[in-house]
Every structure is written in C-alpha cells, then in structure tokens.
C-alpha positions, -999 to 999 in steps of 0.1 A, spaced: -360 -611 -646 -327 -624 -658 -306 -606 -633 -328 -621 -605 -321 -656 -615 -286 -651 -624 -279 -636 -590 -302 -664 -567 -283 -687 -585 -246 -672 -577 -257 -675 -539 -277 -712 -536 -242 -724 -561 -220 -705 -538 -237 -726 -507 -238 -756 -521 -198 -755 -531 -188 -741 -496 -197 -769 -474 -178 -768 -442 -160 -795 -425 -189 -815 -412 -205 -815 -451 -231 -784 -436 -239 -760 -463 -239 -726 -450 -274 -718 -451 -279 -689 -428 -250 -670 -450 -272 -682 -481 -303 -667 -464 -290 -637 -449 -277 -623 -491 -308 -634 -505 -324 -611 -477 -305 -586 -489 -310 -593 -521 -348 -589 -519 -343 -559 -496 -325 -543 -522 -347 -551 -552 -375 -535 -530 -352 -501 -527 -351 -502 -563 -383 -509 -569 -399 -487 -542 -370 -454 -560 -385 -460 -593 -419 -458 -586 -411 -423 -567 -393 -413 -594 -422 -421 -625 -447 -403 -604 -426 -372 -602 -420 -375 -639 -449 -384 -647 -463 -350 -621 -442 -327 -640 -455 -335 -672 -485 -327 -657 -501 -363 -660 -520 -381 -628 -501 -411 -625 -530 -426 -606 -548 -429 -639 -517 -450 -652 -531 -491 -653 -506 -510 -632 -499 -537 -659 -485 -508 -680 -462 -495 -652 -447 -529 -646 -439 -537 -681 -422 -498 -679 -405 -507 -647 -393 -541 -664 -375 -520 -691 -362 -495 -668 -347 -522 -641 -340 -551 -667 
C-alpha cells in the first residue's frame, strides 16, 4: 500500500539524515517507529476484520463462507 511505503520511507530518510556526532545513524529509534508502525497496522487490521464480521453477522451472512482473497481486496479499499 502506498501509505505503507510512504511512511517506511519518512522513518529509514529520517535515520539516514539524523546521524549523530560520531556519523551513527540512529537505528534503534528507526526500529523502535517501524515497531510501532507494524503494531499499529496490525490494530487496524485486526479492528476491521471485527468490524466486517459484525456487519457482515447482522446482515445475516456467515462470514466464514466469505473467500479470503475477496476480503483483502475489501480490506485494501477500506484501509487504502
């Protein structure tokens, strides 16, 4: 996703032009937001996934029936 790659690159461009005195990038600060990052994504993820069953549970549809490739591309959309 576009967001995704926007945002890994904002924090490996912010490393690479903060190198301290010594010329060390700041990797562990570069780690520790893409951790977070990826933890959030997850939240997301894991929130929409609850939500489209309930939806899909009060329209009375089983949305264990639902193919997987089909809720991706939905969850693409949505998240996008």
């Amino acid at each position: 996703m576009d967001k995704d790659r926007a945002e890994i690159c904002k924090i490996i461009s912010d490393m690479l032009d903060n190198p301290d005195k010594y010329g060390i990038y700041p990797t562990s600060t570069a780690y520790t937001r893409l951790e977070y990052y990826i933890e959030g994504g997850r939240a997301e993820a894991i929130g929409w996934m609850h939500a489209y069953a309930c939806a899909a549970l009060d329209n009375g549809d089983d949305p264990r029936l639902v193919e997987v490739p089909k809720i991706l591309a939905q969850a693409k959309d949505d998240l996008a």
